[in-house]
ZAMARGU-4260 file (C-alpha; in steps of 0.2 Angstrom, whole numbers, plus 5000, padded with zeros to 4 digits):
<rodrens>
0) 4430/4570/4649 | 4441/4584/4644 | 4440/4592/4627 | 4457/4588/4617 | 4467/4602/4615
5) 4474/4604/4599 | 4489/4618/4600 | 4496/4626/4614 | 4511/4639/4617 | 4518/4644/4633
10) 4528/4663/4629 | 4538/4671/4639 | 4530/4688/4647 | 4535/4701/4638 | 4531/4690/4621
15) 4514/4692/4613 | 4501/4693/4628 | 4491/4708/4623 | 4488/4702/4606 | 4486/4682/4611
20) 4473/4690/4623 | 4464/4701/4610 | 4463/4684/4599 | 4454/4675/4612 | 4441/4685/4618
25) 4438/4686/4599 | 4435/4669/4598 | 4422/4664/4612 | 4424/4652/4628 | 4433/4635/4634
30) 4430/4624/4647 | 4441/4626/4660 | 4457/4615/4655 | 4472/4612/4672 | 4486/4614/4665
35) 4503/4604/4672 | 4514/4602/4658 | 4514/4583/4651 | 4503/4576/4666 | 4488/4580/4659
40) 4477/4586/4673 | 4459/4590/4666 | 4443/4590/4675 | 4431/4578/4665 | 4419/4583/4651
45) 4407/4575/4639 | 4415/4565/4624 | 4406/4571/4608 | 4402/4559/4593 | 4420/4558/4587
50) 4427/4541/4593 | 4447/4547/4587 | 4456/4565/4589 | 4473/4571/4588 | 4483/4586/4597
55) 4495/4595/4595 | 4503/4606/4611 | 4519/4616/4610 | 4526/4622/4625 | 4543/4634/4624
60) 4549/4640/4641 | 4564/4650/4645 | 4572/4650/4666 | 4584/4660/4672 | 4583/4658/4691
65) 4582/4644/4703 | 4569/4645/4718 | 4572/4641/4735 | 4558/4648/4746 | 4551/4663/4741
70) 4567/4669/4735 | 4577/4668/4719 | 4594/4661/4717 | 4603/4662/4698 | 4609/4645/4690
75) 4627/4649/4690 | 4639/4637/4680 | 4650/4628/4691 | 4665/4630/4679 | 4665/4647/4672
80) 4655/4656/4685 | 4643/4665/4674 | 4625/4663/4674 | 4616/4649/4664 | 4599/4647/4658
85) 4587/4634/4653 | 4578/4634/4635 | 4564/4622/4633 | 4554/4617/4619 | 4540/4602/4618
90) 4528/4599/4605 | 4518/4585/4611 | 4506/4574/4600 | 4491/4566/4608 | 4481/4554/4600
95) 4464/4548/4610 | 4454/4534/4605 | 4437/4534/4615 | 4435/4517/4620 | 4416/4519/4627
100) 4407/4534/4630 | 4415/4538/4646 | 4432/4529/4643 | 4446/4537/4633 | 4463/4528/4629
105) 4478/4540/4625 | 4494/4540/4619 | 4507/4556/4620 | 4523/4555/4608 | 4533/4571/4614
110) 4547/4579/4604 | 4560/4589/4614 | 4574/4602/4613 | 4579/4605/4629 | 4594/4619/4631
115) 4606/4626/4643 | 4618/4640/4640 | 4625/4657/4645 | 4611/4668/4652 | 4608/4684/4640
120) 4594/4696/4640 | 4592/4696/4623 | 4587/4679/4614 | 4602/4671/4607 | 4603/4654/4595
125) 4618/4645/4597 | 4625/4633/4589 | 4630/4615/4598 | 4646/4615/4596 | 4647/4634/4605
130) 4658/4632/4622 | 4647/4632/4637 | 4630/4626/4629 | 4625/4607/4631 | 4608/4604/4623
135) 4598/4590/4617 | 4584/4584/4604 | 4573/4571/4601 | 4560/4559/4607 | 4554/4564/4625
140) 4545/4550/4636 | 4531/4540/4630 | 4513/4541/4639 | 4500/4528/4639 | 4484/4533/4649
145) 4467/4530/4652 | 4454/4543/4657 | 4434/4543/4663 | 4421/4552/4668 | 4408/4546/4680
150) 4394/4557/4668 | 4393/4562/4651 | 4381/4578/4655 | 4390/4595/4653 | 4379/4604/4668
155) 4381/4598/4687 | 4391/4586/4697 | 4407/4577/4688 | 4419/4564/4693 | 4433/4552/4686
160) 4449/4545/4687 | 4464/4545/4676 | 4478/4532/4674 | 4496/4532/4666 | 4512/4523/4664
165) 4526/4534/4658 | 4538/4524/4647 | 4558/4529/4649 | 4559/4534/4630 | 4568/4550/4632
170) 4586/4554/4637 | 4586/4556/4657 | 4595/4568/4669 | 4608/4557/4671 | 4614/4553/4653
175) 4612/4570/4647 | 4626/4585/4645 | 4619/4595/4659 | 4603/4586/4670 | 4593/4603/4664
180) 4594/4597/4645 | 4587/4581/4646 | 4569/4576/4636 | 4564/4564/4648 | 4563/4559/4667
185) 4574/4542/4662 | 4563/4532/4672 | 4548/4522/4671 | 4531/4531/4681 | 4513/4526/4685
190) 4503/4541/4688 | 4488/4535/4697 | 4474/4551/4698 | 4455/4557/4702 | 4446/4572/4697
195) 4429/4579/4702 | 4420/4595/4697 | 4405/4606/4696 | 4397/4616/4682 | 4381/4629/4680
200) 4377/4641/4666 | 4388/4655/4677 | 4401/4645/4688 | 4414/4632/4687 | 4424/4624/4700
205) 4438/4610/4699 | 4451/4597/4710 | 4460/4585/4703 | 4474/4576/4713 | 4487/4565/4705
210) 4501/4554/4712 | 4518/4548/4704 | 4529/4533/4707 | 4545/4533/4699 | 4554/4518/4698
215) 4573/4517/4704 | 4585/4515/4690 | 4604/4510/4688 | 4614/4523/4679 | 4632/4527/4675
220) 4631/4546/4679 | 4643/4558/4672 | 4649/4574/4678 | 4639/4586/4675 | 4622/4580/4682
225) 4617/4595/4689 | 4602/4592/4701 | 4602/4608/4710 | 4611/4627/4710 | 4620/4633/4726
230) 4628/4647/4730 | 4644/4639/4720 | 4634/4634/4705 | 4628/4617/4701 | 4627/4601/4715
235) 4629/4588/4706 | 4623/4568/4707 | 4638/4556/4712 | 4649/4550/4696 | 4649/4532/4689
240) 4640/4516/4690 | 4625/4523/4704 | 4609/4516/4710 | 4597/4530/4708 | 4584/4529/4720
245) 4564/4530/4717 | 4555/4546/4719 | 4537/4548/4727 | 4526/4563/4721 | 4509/4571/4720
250) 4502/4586/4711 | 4485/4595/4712 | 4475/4608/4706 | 4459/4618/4711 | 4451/4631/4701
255) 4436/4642/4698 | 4429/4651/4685 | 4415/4663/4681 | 4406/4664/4666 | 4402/4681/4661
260) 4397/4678/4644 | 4387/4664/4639 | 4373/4657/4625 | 4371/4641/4618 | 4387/4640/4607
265) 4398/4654/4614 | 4406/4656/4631 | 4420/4669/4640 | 4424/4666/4657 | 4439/4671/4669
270) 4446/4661/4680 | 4460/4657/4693 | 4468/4640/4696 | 4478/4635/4711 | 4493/4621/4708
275) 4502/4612/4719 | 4517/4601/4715 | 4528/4588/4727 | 4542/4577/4723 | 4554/4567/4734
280) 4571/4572/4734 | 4586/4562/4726 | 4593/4547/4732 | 4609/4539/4725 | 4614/4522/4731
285) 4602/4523/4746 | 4609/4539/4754 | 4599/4557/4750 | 4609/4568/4743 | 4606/4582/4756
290) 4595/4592/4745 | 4576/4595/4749 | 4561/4589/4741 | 4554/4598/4723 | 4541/4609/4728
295) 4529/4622/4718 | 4514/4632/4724 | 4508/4642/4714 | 4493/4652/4704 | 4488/4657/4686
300) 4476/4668/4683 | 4466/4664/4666 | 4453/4669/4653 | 4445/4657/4642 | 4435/4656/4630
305) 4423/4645/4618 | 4415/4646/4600 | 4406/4628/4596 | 4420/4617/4594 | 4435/4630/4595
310) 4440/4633/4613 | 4457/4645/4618 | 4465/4649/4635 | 4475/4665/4640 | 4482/4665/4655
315) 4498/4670/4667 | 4508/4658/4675 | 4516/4669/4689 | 4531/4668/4700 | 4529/4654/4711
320) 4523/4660/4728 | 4534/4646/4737 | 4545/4635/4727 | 4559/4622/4733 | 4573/4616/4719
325) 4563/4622/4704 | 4572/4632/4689 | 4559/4644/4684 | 4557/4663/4674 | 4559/4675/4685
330) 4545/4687/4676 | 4531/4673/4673 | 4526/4667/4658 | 4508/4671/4646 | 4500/4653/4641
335) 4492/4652/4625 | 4481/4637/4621 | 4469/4633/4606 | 4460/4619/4604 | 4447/4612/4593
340) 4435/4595/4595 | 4431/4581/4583
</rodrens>
């Protein structure tokens, strides 16, 4: 099973990479942790004796653009006509409780700010009553999940399978200022998945494939539920009493790493994950709203590293190679995550 990661930052690029990358190669070498925002996609690892951890990830993301292709397009708000941006802020607690050796029982209890505003090159903290910003705090969307593994050796062949069921406890798209400041997805979601890997002293490899099911949901949807940027700003989901259909998904990730440091308590390795990410488009009272489906490809080059029970990632998570109604940062962002196992 996956070691716990206790604390994890996602900067913008030009924020703090050379010095977040001097600190970890300081520190030693991690397994190699898939990283998918609040879905949790890990390749399995051995539990050790602790039988209850808890983790902390914070996650602080800034977008500016909105992808369509291989080609950006600025999030343009449909009433003033200036650019808009997205500022997005989770610290996610995790606790697990290992059931048997192989079998953990989790439970994520996310807190978010979420953010839209006037795009400005320089950081800028308004406050919420400043005309034009429409933000939002607070409980995000609860997880429950099971995880496995089909070994509990670190070196060879591993397998498992992940279970979770996504409770609606944050504010969705549809009943929040702007769709982009929402803290959760407003729906309930089971997110049915299987993972298997390899690991010798040198090389690692990993795929792990999730699906998603998102329930349909009746919603009185207000006027700015902004589901997509066109060329005239924001396309927005019908207004009032709507049936908003279900959404069908999947996501995936394969990596590989090489371990070019490595003894019996310490561990630096470089590695390169591709991810993959699909989503069906809106529905609204049975008809489709003419928008296509959520689509990421995309690659994130990494270092990581491990010291006994302290592991830490560095990595890049680039611009998307391909991308289909995705808000994203046009320069990338450096990923920081720390972790440490009971």
């Amino acid at each position: 099973m996956p070691r716990p990661r206790l604390f994890s930052l996602t900067f913008p690029k030009s924020a703090w990479g050379p010095l977040l990358a001097a600190a970890l190669v300081c520190l030693g070498a991690g397994p190699a942790l898939a990283d998918n925002d609040w879905l949790g996609i890990e390749v399995p690892r051995p539990l050790d004796a602790g039988r209850f951890s808890m983790n902390i990830k914070l996650d602080q993301t800034e977008r500016q653009w909105w992808q369509e292709g291989d080609h950006p397009r600025t999030m343009t708000d449909p009433n003033t006509g200036l650019p808009d941006q997205q500022d997005l802020i989770t610290i996610d607690t995790r606790l697990d409780w290992q059931v048997k050796p192989r079998l953990i029982a989790e439970l994520d209890v996310p807190l978010v700010f979420s953010q839209v505003s006037p795009s400005s090159p320089t950081p800028q903290y308004y406050d919420v009553n400043t005309p034009g910003v429409s933000g939002s705090q607070g409980l995000g969307d609860l997880r429950l999940g099971l995880r496995t593994a089909l070994r509990d050796q670190d070196l060879g062949f591993n397998a498992g399978w992940t279970l979770s069921v996504v409770v609606p406890s944050g504010l969705g798209p549809e009943d929040a200022p702007t769709t982009l400041a929402s803290t959760g997805a407003g729906r309930w979601q089971l997110i049915p998945g299987f993972v298997i890997g390899g690991k010798s002293d040198v090389w690692e490899s990993w795929l792990q494939v999730n699906g998603l099911a998102q329930l349909g949901d009746p919603a009185t949807v207000g006027q700015n539920a902004y589901v997509s940027w066109g060329p005239e700003g924001g396309i927005a989901l019908p207004s009032g009493g709507v049936w908003l259909g279900p959404r069908y998904g999947a996501d995936s990730v394969a990596g590989l790493a090489w371990a070019w440091y490595h003894e019996d308590t310490t561990r630096i390795a470089l590695a390169i994950e591709a991810k993959v990410h699909w989503l069906s488009p809106w529905t609204a009272d049975g008809r489709g709203l003419g928008l296509a489906a959520e689509n990421t490809e995309g690659l994130t080059p990494e270092i990581q590293a491990r010291y006994g029970r302290f592991s830490a990632i560095a990595g890049w998570q680039a611009q998307y190679i391909w991308a289909t109604e995705t808000p994203f940062s046009l320069g990338g962002d450096i990923i920081f995550d720390v972790a440490y196992t009971f």
